[in-house]
C-alpha positions as MATLAB code, in Angstrom:
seq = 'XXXXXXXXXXXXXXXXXXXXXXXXXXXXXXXXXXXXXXXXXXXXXXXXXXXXXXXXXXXXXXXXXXXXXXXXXXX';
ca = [
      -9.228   -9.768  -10.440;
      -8.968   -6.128   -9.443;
      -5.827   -3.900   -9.636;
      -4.839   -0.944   -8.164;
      -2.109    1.639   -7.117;
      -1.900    1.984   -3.491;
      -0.358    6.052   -2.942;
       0.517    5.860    0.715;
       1.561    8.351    2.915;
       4.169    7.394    5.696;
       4.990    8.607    9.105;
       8.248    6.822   10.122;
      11.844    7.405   10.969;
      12.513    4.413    9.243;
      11.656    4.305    6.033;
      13.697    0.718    4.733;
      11.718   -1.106    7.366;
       8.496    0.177    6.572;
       8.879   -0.478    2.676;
      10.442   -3.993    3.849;
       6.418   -4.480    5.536;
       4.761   -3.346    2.910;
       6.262   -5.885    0.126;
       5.359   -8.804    2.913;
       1.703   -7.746    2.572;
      -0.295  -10.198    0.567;
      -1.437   -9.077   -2.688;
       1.192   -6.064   -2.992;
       3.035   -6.772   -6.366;
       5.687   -4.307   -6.070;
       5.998   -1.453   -3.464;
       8.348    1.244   -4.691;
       9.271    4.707   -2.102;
       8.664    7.934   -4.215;
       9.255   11.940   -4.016;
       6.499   13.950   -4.054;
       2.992   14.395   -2.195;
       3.201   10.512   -1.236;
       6.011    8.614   -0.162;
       5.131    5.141   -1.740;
       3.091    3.559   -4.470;
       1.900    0.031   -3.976;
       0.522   -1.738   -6.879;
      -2.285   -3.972   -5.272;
      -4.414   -7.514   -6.754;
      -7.281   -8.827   -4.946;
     -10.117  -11.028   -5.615;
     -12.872   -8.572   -5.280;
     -13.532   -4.834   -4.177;
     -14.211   -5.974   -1.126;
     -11.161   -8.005   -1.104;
      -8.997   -4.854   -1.697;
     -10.533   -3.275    0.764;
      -9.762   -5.558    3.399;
      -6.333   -6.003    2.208;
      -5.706   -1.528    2.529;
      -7.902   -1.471    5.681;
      -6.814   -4.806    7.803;
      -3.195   -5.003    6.132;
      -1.595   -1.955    4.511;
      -2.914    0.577    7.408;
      -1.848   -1.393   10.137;
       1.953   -1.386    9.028;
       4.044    0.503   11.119;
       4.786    3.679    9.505;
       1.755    3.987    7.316;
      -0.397    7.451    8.579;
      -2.760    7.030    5.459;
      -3.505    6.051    1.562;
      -5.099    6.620   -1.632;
      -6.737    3.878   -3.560;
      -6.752    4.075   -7.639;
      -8.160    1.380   -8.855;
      -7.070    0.539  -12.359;
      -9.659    0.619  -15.193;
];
């Protein structure tokens, strides 16, 4: 299993309905909106690397909202 904290910046007007997609996203744990240079951190499990990929690249950037991320994976 691989973990990691998703830092995601968003572009909407909306944020509630953005964070609402994000939590829908399999494999997102817990999706939380933050102040400072991001404005959420997603904590992420896949299967894989490559699973985790797919999941930021196929599912997390194609929310509405979402302009672009950071993946950390945990250690």
């Amino acid at each position: 299993m691989v973990q990691a904290y998703i830092l995601i910046n968003l572009n909407t007007p909306n944020l509630s309905d953005t964070m609402k997609q994000l939590k829908t996203v399999k494999g997102i744990k817990n999706a939380n909106a933050v102040i400072g240079p991001y404005d959420c951190i997603a904590e992420l499990e896949a299967g894989s690397m490559d699973a985790l990929g797919d999941v930021v690249v196929d599912k997390i950037l194609k929310v509405d909202g979402v302009a672009k991320t950071l993946t950390c994976v945990k250690l």
